[in-house]
N, C-alpha and C positions, 0 to 999 in steps of 0.2 A: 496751245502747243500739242500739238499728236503726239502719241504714249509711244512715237518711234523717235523722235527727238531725243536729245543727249541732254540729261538739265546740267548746268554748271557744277564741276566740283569745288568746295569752295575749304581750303586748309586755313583749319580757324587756328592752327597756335603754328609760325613758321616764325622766323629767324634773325638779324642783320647783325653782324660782327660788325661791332665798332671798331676803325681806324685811325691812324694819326686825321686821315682825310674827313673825318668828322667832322672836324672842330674846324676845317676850311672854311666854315659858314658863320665865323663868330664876327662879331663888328672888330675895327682897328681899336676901336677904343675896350674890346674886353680880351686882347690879346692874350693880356694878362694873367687870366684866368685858363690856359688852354693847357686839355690836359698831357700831361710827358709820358709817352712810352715807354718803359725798360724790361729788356731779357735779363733772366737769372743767370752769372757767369755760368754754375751749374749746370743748367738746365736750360738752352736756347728755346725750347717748346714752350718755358711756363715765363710768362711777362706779366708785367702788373703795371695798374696805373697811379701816376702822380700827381694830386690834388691839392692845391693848397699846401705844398710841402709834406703829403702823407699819403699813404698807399690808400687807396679808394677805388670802390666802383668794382666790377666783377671782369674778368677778363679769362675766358677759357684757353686751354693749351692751343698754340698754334700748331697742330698735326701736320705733318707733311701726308700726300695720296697714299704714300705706302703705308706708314700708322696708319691711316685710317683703313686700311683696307684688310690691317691686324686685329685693329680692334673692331670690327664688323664680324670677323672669323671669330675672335673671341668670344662676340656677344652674343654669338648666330641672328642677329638683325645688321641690314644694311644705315652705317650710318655716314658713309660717304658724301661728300658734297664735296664739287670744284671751288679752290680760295677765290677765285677771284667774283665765284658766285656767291659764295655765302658774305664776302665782305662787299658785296654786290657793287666794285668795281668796274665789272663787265655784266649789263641789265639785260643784256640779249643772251647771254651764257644761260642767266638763272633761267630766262622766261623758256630757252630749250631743255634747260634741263628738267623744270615745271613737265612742259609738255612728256617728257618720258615718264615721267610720276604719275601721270594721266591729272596734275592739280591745271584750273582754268586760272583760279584768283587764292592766292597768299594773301592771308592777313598777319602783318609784319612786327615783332615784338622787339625789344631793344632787349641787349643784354647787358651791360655798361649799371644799368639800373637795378640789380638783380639784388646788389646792397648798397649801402649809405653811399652817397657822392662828395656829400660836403656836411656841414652845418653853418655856412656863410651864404644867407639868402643871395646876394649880386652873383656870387659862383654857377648856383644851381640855375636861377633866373638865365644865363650868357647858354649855360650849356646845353638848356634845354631850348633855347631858341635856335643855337647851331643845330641841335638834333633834327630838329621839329624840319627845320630848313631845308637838312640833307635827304630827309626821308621825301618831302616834300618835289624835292628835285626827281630821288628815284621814280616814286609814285608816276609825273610826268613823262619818262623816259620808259614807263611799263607801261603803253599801251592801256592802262586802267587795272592790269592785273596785279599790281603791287599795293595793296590797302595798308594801313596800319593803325598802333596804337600811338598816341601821342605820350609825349610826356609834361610834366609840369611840375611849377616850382613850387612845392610843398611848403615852403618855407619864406615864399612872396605870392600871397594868396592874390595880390590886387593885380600882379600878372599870367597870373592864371588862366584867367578868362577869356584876355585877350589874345593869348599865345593859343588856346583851347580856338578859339574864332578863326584865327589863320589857318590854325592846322586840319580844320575842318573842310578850308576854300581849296588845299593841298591836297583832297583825298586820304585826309583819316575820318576815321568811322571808330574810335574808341579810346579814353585817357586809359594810360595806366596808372593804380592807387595799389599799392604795396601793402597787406595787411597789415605789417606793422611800421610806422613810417616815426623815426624815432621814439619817442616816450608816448605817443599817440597809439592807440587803434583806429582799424579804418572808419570806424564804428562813432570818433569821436565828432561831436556836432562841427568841432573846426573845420572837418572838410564838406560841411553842409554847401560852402559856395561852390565850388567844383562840384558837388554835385547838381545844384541849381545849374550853372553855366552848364551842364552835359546835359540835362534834361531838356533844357528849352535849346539845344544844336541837336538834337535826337542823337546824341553818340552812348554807344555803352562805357560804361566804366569795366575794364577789363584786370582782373586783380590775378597778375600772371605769378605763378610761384616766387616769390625773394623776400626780404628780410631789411627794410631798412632798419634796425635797431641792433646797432654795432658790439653793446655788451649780449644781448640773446644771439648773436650769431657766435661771437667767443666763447658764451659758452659750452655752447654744441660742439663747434666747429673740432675740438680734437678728439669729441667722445664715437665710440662706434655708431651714433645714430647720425652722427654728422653731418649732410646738405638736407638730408630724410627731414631730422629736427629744425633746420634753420629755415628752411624755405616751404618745404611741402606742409608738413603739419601747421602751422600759421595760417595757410589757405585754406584748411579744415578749416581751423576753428572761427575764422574769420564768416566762414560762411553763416556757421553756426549764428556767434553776433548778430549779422545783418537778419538771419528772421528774426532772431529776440527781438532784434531793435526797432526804436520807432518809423526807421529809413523806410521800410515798404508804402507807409502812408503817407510818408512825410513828401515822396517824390514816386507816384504811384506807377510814373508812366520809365522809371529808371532800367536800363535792363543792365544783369550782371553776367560778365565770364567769366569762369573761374576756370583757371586756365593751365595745365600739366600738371596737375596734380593728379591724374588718375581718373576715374569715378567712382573706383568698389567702397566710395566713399560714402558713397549718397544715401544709402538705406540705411547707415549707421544715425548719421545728421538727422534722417528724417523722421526716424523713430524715436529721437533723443528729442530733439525740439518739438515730435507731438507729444510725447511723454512732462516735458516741461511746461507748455500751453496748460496740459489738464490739471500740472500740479498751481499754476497761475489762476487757473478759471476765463482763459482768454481761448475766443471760437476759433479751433485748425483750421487754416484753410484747405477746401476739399483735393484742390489740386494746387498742394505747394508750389512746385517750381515754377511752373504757370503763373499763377497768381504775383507771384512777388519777381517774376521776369528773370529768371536766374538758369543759369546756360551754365553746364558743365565737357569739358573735351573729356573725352574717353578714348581709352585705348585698346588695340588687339588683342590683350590679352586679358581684360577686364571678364567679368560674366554678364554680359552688356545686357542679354534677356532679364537675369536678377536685377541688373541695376533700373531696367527699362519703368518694370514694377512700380519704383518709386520717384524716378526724375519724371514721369511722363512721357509721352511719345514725341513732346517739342522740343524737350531742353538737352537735349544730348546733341554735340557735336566732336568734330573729330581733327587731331592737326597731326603732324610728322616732324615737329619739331624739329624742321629743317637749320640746320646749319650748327646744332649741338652733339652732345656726343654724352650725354647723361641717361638715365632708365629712362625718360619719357621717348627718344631719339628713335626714331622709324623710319627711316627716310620712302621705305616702303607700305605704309602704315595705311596708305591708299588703295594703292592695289590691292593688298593683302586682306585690305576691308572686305572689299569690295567679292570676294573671294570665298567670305563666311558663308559655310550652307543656311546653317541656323537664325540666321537671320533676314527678313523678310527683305524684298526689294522693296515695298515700302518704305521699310524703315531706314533701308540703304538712303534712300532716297530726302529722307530728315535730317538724317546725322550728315549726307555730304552736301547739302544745299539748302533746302526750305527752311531749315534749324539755324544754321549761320549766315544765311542770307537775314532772316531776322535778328538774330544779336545782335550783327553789324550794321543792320539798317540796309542793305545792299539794294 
């Protein structure tokens, strides 16, 4: 390729609002199981979903254009998106609105998943097949620009693999694994299968901020540290585990995203787990990130040169956390990169392609 070519941008943490139209993909015989949508009499913006007869699963405010174009003012970062593109109803909407974002290829994260869905394995097993399904159909309908992360049923390990299988012939390129996924870490050998099955489909295991462990989200959830505690920090420290843990050798060629939680993270981790190696007597490796395949998104306002220091110049990439409306939320996050004096075109050129082109496998 001539250094006059455009290399692809590629948005490694973007977005899909779950719908009633989700679950259109569930078989007749798990109807059953499909989940109920309800607005707060309250509050028409704030809905929730119903599970097994209980409120489950994460479900963000439905903003009309105007809110959001309030809360953009408010936040001074754009975090706009068209409904019917973020609940990607209309696939030609997103892939023009992409195009104005300057992104070529979205890789696509559920939100529905963000905490617990069930504890009744046949539930999670139906819903995650409808997911896998509907994503499957979009991905089809985008031209190749719509990648994702799959989901799976944590809780029916022996359909895992095979839903992991389909969703790979459907254009994902990564499971998602919830640092803490009930009374488990991600860390714990039970989900050694899912990591075997993601290893030998070459998918990364993609560990997006959330909280399956329903009592540690209660009890943040009403303290001032609030979604910060329940979701972001778990993705610390989970990173943290996986270098302690035996996973880097156990499954060498695994790659990890660790995914909207920031990155002013990474020199804290990296100093903390070389500091813990030496108190072990176990050899650092010379280039962490590298070595153990571990992919962190960063953001605009991170000190990306400081963090570069210690991720390496591979493991940084970058997404707009398109279709949310929380601190990771940039819908501009692209351009705006792209924009930094202080950073080299080079490394422009790591963090929005060569870097997620390989976590993804792309």
């Amino acid at each position: 390729m001539s250094s006059q070519e455009k290399l692809p941008v590629i948005d490694a943490d973007a977005h899909v609002i779950e719908t009633e139209r989700t679950w259109d993909y569930l078989e007749p015989s798990e109807e059953k199981f499909r989940p109920q949508l309800f607005a707060s009499p309250d509050n028409p913006t704030k809905q929730y979903w119903i599970i097994d007869e209980k409120i489950r699963g994460f479900r963000f405010p439905t903003y009309s254009e105007q809110q959001l174009r309030d809360l953009s003012d408010q936040f001074g970062r754009n975090v706009e998106s068209p409904k019917a593109a973020r609940e990607l109803d209309d696939v030609q909407l997103r892939l023009d609105h992409m195009d104005k974002l300057d992104v070529d290829v979205q890789v696509l994260h559920n939100t529905f998943w963000i905490e617990q869905i069930t504890t009744h394995p046949d539930t999670e097993a139906a819903l995650c097949r409808s997911w896998n399904r509907w994503l499957g159909d979009i991905y089809r309908r985008s031209e190749g620009r719509l990648r994702w992360s799959c989901v799976v049923p944590v809780l029916a390990l022996d359909e895992a693999a095979a839903q992991m299988k389909q969703a790979k012939e459907d254009g994902a390129v990564a499971v998602c694994i919830r640092p803490l996924e009930g009374d488990r870490d991600m860390t714990d050998p039970y989900f050694y299968p899912v990591y075997q099955a993601a290893s030998d489909l070459d998918m990364a295991i993609a560990v997006h901020i959330a909280n399956g462990n329903p009592v540690n989200c209660d009890t943040y959830r009403p303290t001032a540290a609030g979604r910060f505690a329940m979701f972001r920090a778990p993705t610390v420290t989970s990173c943290l585990g996986l270098i302690m843990s035996e996973i880097p050798q156990v499954f060498p060629n695994l790659r990890w995203g660790f995914i909207e939680a920031s990155s002013q993270w990474v020199p804290w981790i990296y100093l903390e787990s070389e500091n813990r190696y030496a108190a072990a007597g176990r050899e650092f490796p010379k280039d962490l990130f590298a070595e153990y395949g571990i992919y962190v998104t960063c953001q605009t306002n991170d000190d990306i040169l400081y963090v570069l220091k210690y991720s390496g110049e591979g493991n940084l990439v970058i997404g707009t956390d398109y279709g949310h409306t929380d601190p990771s939320s940039e819908m501009d996050a692209i351009l705006d990169f792209k924009k930094m004096d202080d950073v080299s075109q080079e490394r422009k050129d790591n963090i929005l392609h060569h870097n997620p082109k390989a976590l993804y496998g792309l």
